[in-house]
C-alpha positions in Angstrom: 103.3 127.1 103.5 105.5 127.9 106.3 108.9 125.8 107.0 107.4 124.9 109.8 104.2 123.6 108.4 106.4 121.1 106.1 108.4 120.0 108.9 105.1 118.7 110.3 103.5 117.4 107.2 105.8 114.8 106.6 105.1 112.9 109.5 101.7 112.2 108.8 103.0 111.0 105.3 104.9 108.3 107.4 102.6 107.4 109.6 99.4 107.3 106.5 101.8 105.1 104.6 102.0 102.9 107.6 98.4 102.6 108.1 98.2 101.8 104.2 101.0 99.6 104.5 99.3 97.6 107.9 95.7 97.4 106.1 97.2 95.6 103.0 98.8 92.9 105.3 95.1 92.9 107.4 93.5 92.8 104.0 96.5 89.6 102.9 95.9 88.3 106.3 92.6 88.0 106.2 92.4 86.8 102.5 94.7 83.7 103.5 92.6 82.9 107.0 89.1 82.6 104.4 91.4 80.7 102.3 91.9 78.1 105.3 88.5 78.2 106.3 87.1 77.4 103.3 89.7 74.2 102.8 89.6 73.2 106.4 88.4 70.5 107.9 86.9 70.0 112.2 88.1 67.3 114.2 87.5 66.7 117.8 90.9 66.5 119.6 91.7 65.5 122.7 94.9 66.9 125.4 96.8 63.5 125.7 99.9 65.2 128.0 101.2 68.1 129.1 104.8 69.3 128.3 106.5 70.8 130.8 108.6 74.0 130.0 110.8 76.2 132.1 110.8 79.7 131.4 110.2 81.8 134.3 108.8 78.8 136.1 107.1 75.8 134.7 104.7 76.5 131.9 102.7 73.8 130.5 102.0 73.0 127.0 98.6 70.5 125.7 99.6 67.8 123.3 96.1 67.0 121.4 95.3 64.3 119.2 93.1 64.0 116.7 91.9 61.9 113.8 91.5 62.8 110.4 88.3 61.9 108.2 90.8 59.5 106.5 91.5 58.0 110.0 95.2 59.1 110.3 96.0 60.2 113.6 98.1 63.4 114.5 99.5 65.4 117.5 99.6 68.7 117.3 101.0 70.9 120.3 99.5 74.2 121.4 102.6 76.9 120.3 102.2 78.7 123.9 102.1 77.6 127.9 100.5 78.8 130.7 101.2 78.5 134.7 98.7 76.6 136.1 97.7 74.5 132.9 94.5 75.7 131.3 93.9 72.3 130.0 94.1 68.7 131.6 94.7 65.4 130.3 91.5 64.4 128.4 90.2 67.8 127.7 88.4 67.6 124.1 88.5 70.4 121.5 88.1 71.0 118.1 90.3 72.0 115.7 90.6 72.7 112.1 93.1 71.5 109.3 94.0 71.4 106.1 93.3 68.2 105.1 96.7 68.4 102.3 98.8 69.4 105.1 97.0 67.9 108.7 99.8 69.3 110.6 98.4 72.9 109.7 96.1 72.7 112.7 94.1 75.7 114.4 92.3 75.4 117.8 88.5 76.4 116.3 88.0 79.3 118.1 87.1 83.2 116.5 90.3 84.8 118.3 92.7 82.1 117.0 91.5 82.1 113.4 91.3 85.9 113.5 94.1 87.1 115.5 96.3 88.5 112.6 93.5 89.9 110.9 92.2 91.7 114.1 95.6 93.0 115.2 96.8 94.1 111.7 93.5 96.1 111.6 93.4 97.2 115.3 97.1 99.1 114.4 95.8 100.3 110.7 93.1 101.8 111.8 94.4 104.5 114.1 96.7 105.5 111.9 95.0 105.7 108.8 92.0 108.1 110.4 95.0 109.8 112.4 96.8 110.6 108.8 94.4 110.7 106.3 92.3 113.2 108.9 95.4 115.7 109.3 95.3 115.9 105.2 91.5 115.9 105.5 91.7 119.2 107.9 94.6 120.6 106.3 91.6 121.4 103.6 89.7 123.1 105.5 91.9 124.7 108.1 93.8 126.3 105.0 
């Protein structure tokens, strides 16, 4: 094999060892979000306010409240903002929770639950058939 050749080859080492490396976290990822699932609990929650933030403007924030099945009642703020609000005051949603920890809440929707999972595997992907298919060829392009 040519200098050349080797020079080249290493690269797709690194970026095969990536992909592995990124699947095992989708794989982890995953593994905890079925985890949750399976543990969680649905409430109905409704947006009670809307906290202001300034950060290139004003960016607002739901507060929801929901109950628990044991009746306990919890607010749980939505991590990110938007400009105009996508949510008013009264809104309902439903959410999930642990019911050990109720202030491990999720808004119930697939993209939410999934979004580690799906991003983690969206990277992997790429780079696995990228890597693994230059080892692949080098086989039969010998």
């Amino acid at each position: 094999m040519s200098r050349n050749k080797k020079k080249i080859m290493w690269q797709y080492y690194i970026i095969l060892g990536a992909g592995i490396v990124l699947f095992i976290f989708a794989f982890l990822s995953l593994r905890n979000t079925l985890s949750f699932l399976k543990k969680a609990e649905k409430a109905t929650a409704t947006v009670t306010s809307l906290r202001e933030y300034e950060s290139e403007g004003t960016v607002f924030s739901p507060l929801f409240t929901f109950r628990t099945q044991n009746n306990t009642e919890y607010t749980y703020e939505l991590p990110e903002g938007t400009n105009p609000s996508a949510w008013s005051v009264g809104e309902t949603e439903t959410v999930i929770y642990d019911p050990a920890d109720p202030s491990s809440v999720e808004l119930y929707t697939y993209f939410r639950i999934f979004a580690w999972p799906l991003i983690l595997i969206s990277i992997a992907l790429p780079l696995l058939v990228i890597g693994g298919g230059y080892f692949i060829a080098h086989q039969f392009l010998k």
